[in-house]
C-alpha positions as CSV (number, residue, x, y, z in Angstrom):
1,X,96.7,99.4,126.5
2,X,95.6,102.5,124.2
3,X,92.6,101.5,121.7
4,X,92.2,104.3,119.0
5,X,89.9,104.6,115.7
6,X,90.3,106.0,112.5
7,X,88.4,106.5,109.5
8,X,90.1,105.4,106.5
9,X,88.9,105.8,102.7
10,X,89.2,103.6,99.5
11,X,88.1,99.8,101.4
12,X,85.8,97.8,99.1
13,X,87.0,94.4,100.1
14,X,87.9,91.7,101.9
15,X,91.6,92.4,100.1
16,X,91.2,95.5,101.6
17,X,91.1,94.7,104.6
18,X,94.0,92.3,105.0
19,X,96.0,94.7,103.3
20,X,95.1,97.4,106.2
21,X,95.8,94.5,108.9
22,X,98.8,93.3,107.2
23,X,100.7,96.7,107.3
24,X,99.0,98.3,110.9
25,X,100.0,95.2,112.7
26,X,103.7,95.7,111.3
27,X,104.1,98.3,113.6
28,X,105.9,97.7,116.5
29,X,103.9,97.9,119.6
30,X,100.8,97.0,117.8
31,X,98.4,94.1,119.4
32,X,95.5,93.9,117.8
33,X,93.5,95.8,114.4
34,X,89.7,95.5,113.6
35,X,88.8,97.1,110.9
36,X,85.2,97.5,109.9
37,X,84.4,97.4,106.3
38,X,81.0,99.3,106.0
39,X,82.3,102.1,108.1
40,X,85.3,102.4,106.7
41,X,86.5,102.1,110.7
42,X,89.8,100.5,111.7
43,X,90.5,100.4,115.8
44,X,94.0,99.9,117.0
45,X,95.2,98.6,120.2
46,X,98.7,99.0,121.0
47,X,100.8,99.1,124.4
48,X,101.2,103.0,123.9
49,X,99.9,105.6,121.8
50,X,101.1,105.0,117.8
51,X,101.4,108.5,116.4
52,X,99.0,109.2,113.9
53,X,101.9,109.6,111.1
54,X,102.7,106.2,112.1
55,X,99.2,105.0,110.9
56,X,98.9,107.2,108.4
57,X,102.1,105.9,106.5
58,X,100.8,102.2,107.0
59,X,98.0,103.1,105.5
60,X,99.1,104.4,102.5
61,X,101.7,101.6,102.2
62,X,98.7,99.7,102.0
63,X,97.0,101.9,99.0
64,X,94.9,104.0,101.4
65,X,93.7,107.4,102.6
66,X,93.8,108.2,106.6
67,X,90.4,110.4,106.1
């Protein structure tokens, strides 16, 4: 299992974070997403390493910024 964090910017809610979930946990491979509101922090555990494009287009999908 690979666990990474990123920093993403633009979360205010509770909406925001589903949204985030929702689309990170999409991705194949993906087993689990926390994402931490007041830091802005979303942790991703997958089987192997997700590129960071990956993430990055999941994000946005969801109406975010990968900072």
């Amino acid at each position: 299992m690979t666990t990474t964090t990123y920093r993403v910017e633009g979360m205010t809610c509770d909406h925001c974070v589903h949204a985030i979930t929702s689309e990170i946990s999409a991705i194949d491979g993906v087993h689990g997403v926390d994402v931490t509101l007041a830091t802005g922090q979303v942790t991703v555990t997958s089987e192997s390493p997700v590129p960071a494009e990956t993430i990055r287009a999941a994000i946005d999908e969801a109406g975010y910024v990968l900072a």
